[in-house]
C-alpha positions, -999 to 999 in steps of 0.1 A, spaced: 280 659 -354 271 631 -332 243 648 -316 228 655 -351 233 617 -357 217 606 -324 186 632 -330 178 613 -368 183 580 -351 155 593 -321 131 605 -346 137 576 -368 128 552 -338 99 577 -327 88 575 -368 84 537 -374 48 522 -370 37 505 -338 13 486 -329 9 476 -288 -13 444 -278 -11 431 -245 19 455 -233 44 441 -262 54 454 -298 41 440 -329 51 448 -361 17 461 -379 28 451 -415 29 413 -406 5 394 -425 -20 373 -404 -27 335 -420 -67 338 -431 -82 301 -435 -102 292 -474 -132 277 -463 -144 273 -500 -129 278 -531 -152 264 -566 -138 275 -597 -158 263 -632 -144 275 -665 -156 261 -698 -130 277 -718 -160 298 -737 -163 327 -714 -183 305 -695 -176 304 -662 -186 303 -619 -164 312 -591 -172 310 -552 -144 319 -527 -152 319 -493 -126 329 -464 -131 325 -426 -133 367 -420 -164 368 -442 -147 375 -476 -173 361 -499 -173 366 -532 -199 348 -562 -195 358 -598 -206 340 -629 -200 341 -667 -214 341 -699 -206 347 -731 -207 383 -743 -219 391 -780 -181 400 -789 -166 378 -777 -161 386 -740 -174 372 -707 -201 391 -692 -194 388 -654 -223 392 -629 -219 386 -587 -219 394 -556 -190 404 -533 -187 413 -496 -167 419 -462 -172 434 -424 -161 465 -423 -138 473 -393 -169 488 -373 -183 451 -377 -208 457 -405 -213 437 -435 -206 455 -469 -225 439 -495 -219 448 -536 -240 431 -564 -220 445 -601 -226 439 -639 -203 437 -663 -213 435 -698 -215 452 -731 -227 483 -710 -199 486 -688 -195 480 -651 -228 488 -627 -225 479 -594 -254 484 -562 -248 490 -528 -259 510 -502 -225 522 -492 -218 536 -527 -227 572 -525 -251 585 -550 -256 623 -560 -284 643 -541 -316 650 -561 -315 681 -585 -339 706 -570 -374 712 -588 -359 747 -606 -327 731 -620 -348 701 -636 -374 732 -647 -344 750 -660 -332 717 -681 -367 713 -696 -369 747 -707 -331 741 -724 -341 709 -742 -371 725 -759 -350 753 -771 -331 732 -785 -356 714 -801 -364 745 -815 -333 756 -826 -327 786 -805 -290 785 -795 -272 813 -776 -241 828 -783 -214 827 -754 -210 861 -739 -173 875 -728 -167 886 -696 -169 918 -689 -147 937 -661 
């Protein structure tokens, strides 16, 4: 029994996260102080509003406000960070009545369709212009 008890304590120790800098331990879930270098904040109380918060590890992010024809605030800004590999990530977004659009050139976008598939939906659209429709086959075996 106690051998079963010292083997979960050794592959409890062996388990826990680790992080080694300059030969000692540190714990990696401590939270490292990051210093505000700016932080503007204008709100009219109409869904009017600016924000710019600026942090000393290049956290920057701009958005502005404006009133939405509901009712709501449509938001438009910019937002960025490095990435660990030292590049800056950039996003510009919308939000509005339209929903949320955002540009960057780390989102991924979808590959092209190839010239037969957009052939293929062109033919489909004037059939159904036409009023052809086709029935759905079963599957034979």
């Amino acid at each position: 029994m106690k051998l079963v008890l010292l083997a979960c304590l050794v592959a409890a120790a062996a388990a826990a996260p680790q992080n080694i800098i300059d030969g000692g331990f540190v714990d990696s879930f401590e939270p490292q102080p990051i210093v505000i270098l700016r932080d503007e904040r204008q709100d009219s109380g109409d869904g009017n509003f600016n924000y710019v918060f600026e942090t000393a590890n290049g956290i920057l992010e701009e958005r502005t406000g404006t009133r939405g024809v509901f009712g709501q605030s449509n938001m438009q800004g910019t937002y960025r960070f490095t990435l660990p590999d030292g590049t800056l990530a950039e996003v510009r977004y919308i939000a509005d009545e339209n929903g949320f659009r955002a540009e960057s050139p780390l989102i991924p976008t979808p590959h092209p369709l190839p010239a037969h598939a957009i052939e293929q939906i062109r033919i489909a659209e004037e059939q159904r212009e036409q009023g052809i429709t086709f029935e759905p086959q079963p599957f034979e075996q």
